[in-house]
C-alpha positions, -999 to +999 in steps of 0.1 A: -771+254+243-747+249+215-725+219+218-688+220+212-658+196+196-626+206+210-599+192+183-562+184+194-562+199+232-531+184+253-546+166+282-529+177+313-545+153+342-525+123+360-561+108+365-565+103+328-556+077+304-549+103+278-523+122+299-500+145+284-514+134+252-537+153+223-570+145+223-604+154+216-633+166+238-672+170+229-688+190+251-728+187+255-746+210+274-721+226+293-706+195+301-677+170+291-699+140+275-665+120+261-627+131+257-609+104+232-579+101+206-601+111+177-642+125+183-666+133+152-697+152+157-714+170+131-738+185+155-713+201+175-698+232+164-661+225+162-628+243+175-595+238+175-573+241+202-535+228+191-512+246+219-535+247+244-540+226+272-570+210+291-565+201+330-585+203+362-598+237+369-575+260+389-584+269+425-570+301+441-565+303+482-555+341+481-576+363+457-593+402+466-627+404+454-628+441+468-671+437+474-684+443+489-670+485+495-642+486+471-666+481+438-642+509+416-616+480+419-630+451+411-665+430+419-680+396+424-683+397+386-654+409+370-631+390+393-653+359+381-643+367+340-608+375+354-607+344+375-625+324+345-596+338+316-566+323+334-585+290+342-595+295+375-626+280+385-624+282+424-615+311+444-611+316+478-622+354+492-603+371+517-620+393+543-608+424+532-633+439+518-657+469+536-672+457+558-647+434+565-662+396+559-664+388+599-700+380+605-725+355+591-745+378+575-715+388+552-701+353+548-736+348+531-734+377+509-700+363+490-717+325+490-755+337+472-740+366+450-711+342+435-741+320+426-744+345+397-709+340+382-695+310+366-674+300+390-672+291+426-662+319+454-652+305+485-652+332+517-627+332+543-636+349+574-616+374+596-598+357+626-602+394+646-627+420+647-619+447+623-586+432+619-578+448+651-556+418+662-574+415+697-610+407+697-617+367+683-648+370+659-680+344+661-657+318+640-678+290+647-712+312+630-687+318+599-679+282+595-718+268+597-721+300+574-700+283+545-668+302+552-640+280+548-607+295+568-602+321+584-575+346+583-564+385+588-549+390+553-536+412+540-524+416+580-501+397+602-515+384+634-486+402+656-500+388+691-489+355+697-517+349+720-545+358+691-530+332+673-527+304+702-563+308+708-571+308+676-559+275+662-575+263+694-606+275+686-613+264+653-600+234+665-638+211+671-648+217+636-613+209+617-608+244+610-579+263+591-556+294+600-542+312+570-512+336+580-492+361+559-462+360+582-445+394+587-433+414+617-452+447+611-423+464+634-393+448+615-415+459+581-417+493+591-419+520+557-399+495+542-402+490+503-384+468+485-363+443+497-334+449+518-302+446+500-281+464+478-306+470+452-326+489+481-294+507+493-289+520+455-322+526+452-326+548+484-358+530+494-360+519+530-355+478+530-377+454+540-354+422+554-359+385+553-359+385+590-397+401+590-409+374+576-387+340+589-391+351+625-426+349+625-424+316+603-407+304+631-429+318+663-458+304+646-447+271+644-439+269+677-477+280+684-483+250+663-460+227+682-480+238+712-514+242+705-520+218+674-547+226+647-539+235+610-520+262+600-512+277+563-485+303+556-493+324+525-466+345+504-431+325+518-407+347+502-375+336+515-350+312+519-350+306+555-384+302+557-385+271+535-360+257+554-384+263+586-415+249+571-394+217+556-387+208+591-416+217+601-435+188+580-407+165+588-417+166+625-450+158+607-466+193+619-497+203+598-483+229+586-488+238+544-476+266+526-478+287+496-457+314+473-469+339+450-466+334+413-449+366+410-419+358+436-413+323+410-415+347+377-396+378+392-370+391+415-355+420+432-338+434+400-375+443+384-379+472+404-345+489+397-364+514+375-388+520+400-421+504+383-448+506+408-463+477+391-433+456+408-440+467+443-455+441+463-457+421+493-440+405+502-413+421+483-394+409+455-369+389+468-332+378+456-327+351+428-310+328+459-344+332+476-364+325+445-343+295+435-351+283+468-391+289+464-390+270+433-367+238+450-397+238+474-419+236+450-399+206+435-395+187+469-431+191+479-422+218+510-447+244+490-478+227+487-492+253+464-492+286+440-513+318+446-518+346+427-523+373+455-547+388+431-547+430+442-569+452+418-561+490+421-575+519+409-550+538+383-546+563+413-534+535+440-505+522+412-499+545+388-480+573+409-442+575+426-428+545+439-429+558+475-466+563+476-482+537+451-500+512+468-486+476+470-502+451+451-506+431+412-536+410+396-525+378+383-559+355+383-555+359+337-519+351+338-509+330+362-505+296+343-494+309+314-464+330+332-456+301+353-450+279+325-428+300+302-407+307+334-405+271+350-409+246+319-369+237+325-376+237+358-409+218+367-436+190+345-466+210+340-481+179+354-464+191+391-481+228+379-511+214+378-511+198+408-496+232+427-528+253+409-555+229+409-554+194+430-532+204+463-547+241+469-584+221+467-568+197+494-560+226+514 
């Protein structure tokens, strides 16, 4: 195995002595032997990287692998090289994939086939059969399986009582509840977000209510029942004003946003690019402002990329009828800091991509 010399990289790690500074790294066998000021090694083939950065690999909690049963899209393989481009090391597998990731069986078919990428796939297992929203799955099998949360997505869990029993459930072995929070019946056909971009548009509105009311019903649940819960995709204001005081009644409660809520707003889909239709929706600059303050006072623990491959016919069509979704796993870090360097030390990005999403 060839042996590399990494020349001027900007060190991006609060752990290490050569924080925010250039330095160089020999790698030896796959593996950091020795980062310092200044390295020679004329046995090591020798790069350099001015501009770039080197930090703790990236770890994603909301990423669509699409295998097993949606292959065309994307597989364990090429989400891998996706997830490995944006410097991404850990990712964390929904259970939307056919058959939906529900039983042991396929929690162990995510865990042995990522063992032939070069990263590390974590599953998450479906909290209900199917997605149905009634019937509980064998959680427990799931966990001793290797899956590590569990969670409907891309689907709200509209009965309150799923949810109770739920968080009580997973309770004995520490477990963890990932929620996208949205009233399907307050969603409806919406579109876009509700406002006058929607109104000038002619698209059916999708308000900030959907989303905050259930912020708020599920942390009563919480209140209630205890356990560990994890919002996914806040999108509005009022919902990081609900979590805030959520973690200063000391609730376990964590959240996340999207990177492209922090890097976009409502006013990208004025042409009517289905590349910009999402969801959550793109929100209003007020609600994004108020994402990125929660990122600054540690309400939003961490960044996701909701990564969505679709095939050309899913996207590319009319607004109305494209499907919603965007990839983001080779951008991410890049787009984040070009949007938020005024705004937030890439130190504090670092922390949202890599350490607190690992904590999670």
């Amino acid at each position: 195995m060839t042996n590399y010399l990494i020349k001027n990289i900007i060190v991006l790690d609060t752990n290490s002595e050569h924080n925010g500074k250039k330095a160089d790294v020999l790698i030896e066998s796959g593996r950091i032997k020795q980062i310092d000021k200044s390295i020679e090694n004329a046995n090591a083939e020798t790069i350099d990287f001015s501009g770039a950065y080197l930090a703790p690999g990236f770890c994603d909690l909301y990423v669509n692998i699409n295998d097993p049963g949606f292959e065309y899209r994307e597989d364990i393989n090429s989400v891998a090289n996706a997830a490995l481009a944006g410097g991404f090391t850990t990712i964390c597998a929904t259970a939307n994939n056919h058959p939906i990731t529900q039983t042991k069986a396929q929690i162990e078919y995510i865990i042995n086939n990522s063992k032939n990428t070069p990263i590390t796939i974590l599953p998450i297992g479906a909290v209900t059969e199917n997605f149905d929203g009634k019937t509980p799955t064998e959680m427990l099998d799931m966990h001793h399986a290797g899956a590590i949360a569990f969670s409907d997505l891309p689907h709200g869990i509209k009965d309150s009582g799923v949810l109770l029993r739920a968080l009580q459930y997973v309770q004995p072995f520490d477990g963890l509840i990932i929620t996208l929070p949205f009233d399907k019946t307050l969603v409806g056909d919406g579109q876009v977000n509700e406002s006058e971009v929607s109104v000038r548009m002619g698209m059916k509105g999708i308000t900030n209510l959907s989303e905050y009311s259930i912020v708020q019903r599920d942390i009563e649940l919480l209140k209630y029942t205890g356990g560990k819960i994890h919002f996914v995709g806040i999108s509005t204001k009022e919902s990081i004003d609900l979590i805030r005081n959520a973690k200063i009644e000391k609730l376990n409660v964590t959240c996340s946003v999207f990177v492209h809520h922090l890097i976009s707003d409502e006013n990208d889909v004025k042409n009517f690019d289905s590349n910009y239709k999402v969801f959550p929706p793109l929100r209003t600059s007020e609600d994004q402002q108020a994402l990125i303050e929660g990122l600054k006072d540690g309400t939003v623990d961490c960044i996701s990329t909701q990564h969505t491959p679709l095939n050309i016919d899913e996207k590319n069509v009319e607004f109305e009828v494209a499907d919603f979704g965007i990839i983001g796993l080779e951008t991410a870090f890049g787009l984040l800091n070009k949007k938020l360097e005024n705004e937030i030390s890439k130190e504090r990005l670092i922390e949202l991509l890599s350490t607190n999403p690992r904590k999670i």
